[in-house]
N, C-alpha and C positions, 0 to 999 in steps of 0.2 A: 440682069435686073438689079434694080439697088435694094439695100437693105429693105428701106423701107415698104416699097415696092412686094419686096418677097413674104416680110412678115401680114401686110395685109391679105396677101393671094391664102397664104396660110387661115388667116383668120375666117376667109369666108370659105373656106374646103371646111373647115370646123365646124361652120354653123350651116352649112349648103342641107342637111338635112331636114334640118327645122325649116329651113328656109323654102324647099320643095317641099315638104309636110304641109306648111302654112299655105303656098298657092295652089295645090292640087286638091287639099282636103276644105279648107276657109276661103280663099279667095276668088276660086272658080264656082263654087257651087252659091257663095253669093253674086257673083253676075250671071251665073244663068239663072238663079229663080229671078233678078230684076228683067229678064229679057223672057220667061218663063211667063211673068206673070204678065205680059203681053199677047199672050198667046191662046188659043186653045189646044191645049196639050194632055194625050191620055195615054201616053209611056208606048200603048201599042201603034198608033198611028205619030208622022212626024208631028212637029208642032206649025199651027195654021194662026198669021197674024192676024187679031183681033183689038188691038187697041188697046184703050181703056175698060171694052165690055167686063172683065172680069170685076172690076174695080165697081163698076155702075150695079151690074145684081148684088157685089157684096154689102153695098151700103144700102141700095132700095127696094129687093127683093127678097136677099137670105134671113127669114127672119131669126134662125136658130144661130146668125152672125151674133147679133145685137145681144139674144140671150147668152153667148158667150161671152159677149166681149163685160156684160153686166155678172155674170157668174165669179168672173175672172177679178177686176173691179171690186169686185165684195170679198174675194178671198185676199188679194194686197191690201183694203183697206184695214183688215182684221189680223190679218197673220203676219205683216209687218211690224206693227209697232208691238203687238204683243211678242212676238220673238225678239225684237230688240230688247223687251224688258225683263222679260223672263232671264235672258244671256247676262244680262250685266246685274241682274239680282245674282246669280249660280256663280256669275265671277267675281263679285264681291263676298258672296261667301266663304269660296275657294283662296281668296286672295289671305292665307293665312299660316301661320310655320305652326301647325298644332301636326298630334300624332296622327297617322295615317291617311294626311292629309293628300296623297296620291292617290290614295285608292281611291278615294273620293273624285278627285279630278280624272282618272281615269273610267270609273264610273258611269258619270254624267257626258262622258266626249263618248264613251263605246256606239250609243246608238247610232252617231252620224255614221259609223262605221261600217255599220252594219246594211245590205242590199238592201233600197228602197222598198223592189219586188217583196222580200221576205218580213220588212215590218210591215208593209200593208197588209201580207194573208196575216200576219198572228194579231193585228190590230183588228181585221174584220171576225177573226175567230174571237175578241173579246168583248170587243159592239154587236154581236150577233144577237139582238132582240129577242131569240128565243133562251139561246141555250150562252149567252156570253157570261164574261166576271163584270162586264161594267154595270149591266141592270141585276147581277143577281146584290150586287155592291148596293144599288139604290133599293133594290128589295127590302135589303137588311136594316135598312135605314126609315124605312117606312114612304122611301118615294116612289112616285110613280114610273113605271118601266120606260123606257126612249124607244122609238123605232130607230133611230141612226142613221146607219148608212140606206136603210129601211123607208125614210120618212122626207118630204120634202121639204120638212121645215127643218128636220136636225142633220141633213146631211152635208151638207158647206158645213156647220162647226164640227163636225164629224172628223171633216177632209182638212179643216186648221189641227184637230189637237193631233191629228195624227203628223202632220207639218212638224208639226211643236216638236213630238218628241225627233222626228227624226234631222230635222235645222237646226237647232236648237245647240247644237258640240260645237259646232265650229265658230261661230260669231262669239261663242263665251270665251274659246279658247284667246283669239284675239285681245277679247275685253281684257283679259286675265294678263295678256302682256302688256297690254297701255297701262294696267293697274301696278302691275311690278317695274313699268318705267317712272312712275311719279317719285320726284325728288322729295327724299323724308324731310329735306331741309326746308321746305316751303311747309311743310305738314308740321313740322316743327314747332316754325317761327307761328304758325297761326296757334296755336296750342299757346308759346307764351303771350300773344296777345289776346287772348282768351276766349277763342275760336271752340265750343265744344264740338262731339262726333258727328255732327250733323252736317252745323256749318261747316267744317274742314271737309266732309263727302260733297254738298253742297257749290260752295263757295270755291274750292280748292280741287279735288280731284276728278269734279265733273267736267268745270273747262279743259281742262289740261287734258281730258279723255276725247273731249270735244273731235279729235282727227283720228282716232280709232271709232267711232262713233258714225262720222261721216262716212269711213270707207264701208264698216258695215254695213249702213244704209244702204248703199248705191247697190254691193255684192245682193243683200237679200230680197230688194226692189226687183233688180232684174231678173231674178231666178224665179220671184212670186209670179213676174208674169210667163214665166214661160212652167209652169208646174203642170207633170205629164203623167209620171210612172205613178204615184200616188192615184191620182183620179182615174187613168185608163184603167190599174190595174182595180181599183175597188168598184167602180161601176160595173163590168164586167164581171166580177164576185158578186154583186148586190143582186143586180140587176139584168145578167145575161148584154149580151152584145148588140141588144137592140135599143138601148135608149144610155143615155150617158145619167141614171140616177134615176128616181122618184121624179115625172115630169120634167128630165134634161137640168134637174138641179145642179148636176154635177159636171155640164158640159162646159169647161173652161178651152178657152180659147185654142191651145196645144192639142186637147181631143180633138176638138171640132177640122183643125187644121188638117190632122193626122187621119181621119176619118174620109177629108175631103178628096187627099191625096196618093190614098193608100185602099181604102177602102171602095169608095167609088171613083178610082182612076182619073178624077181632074185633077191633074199635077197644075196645068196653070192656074188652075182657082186656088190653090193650094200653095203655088209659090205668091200669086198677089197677096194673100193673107198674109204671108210671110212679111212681105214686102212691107206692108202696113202695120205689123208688130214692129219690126226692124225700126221703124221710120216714129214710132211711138216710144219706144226706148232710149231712142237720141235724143228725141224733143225731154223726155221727162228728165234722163242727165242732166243734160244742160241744165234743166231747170233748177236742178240740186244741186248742180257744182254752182249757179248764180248764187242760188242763197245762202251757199256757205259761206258765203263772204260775210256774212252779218253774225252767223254766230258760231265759225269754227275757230278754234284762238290757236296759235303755235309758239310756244314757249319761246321766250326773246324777240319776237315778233310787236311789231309795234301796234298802239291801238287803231282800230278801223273807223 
């Protein structure tokens, strides 16, 4: 064998585990649920070709589909851009050589840290409508008590702030590096042409952020739609295991799926769903890496 020859064989002995990882754990369990959701399939009997049927009740028969897919819909439209903004508020303030300014940063990233399972019970132990800190807070204050996770008007914001806290570390942490990558010498020069701290956040370190900004996007886009442990596990605390919330408030598309194919044994209803998430996140990428073009900038990059 020649050099080069040997060093490649080497290289993929090196990566052969990830590479088996990726098609036994990701690459096969996505072509079986596209051939899954073909099917009718209940894990105990083999699976029986059925077409498109699964695909025709979930669009015109399931209607607890539509309330999830609108459950789900309302949680990205809310919990996206407020996480975006919250993260790059927490990382500009962090962005700073003052005293003990790790603690602080470590601080605010601890939540992400911490078992989704375990913030949802001690978040429901403090929205607890009877006995929680957050209405005994509004007590104190002279407002009126919330039902919460209780209530089917306050449980979607219920299930964002508790997003909040627990999203919320990681897209700052990011922020926090594109912030410590801006060139002081552009900050500078706008200072002597007499740019105050506004304009220079504005003007200057927002484009320049513009590609840490995108990438967050897309990361917290896709995760909004697939949000699981949060909602299974507080409807189930709220609500017992028979309804996903106050009226299915809380049934976002992940329970409903997980429900479908776990709980009442339709795996193929379960994979087509899948199938039509999958196939909903690539259309909405795309859609977001199209419009990047218009307002994400990259330093030395020419104008668009």
């Amino acid at each position: 064998m020649s050099r080069r020859l040997r060093d490649t064989a080497r290289a993929y002995l090196f990566v052969s585990p990830w590479l088996i990882s990726l098609a036994v754990f990701t690459a096969y369990p996505m072509l079986a649920s596209f051939y899954f959701s073909l099917t009718r399939y209940t894990v105990i009997q083999p699976p029986a070709w059925i077409g498109l049927e699964n695909f025709q009740v979930m669009f015109a028969k399931d209607e607890l589909f539509w309330l999830a897919v609108w459950n789900t819909l309302y949680y990205t439209v809310v919990s996206v851009p407020l996480q975006m903004l919250v993260a790059l508020l927490l990382a500009t303030l962090l962005n700073h050589s003052t005293r003990g300014i790790g603690f602080y940063r470590t601080a605010f990233y601890l939540p992400s840290l911490v078992p989704a399972v375990v913030t949802t019970l001690l978040w429901m132990l403090i929205l607890d409508p009877r006995a929680g800190l957050a209405n005994a807070a509004l007590e104190t204050l002279g407002l009126p008590k919330l039902g919460w996770m209780h209530s089917a008007t306050w449980s979607k914001p219920s299930l964002i702030l508790i997003s909040l806290w627990v999203g919320v570390g990681q897209p700052m942490l990011i922020f926090l590096a594109g912030l410590k990558d801006t060139p002081q010498s552009l900050l500078e020069a706008a200072t002597i042409d007499g740019a105050n701290r506004w304009q220079r956040y504005w003007r200057v370190v927002i484009p320049l952020l513009t590609p840490t900004i995108f990438f967050n996007l897309l990361i917290t886009l896709i995760a909004s739609f697939q949000v699981f442990t949060t909602a299974f596990i507080a409807t189930a605390t709220a609500t017992g295991a028979t309804a996903a919330g106050p009226l299915n408030s809380m049934l976002v598309y992940m329970v409903h799926l997980y429900r479908q194919g776990f709980r009442y044994a339709s795996m193929g209803y379960a994979s087509a769903m899948a199938v039509v998430l999958f196939l909903a996140l690539v259309l909405l990428t795309l859609l977001v890496v199209r419009s990047s073009r218009s307002w994400v900038h990259y330093e030395g990059a020419p104008p668009r």
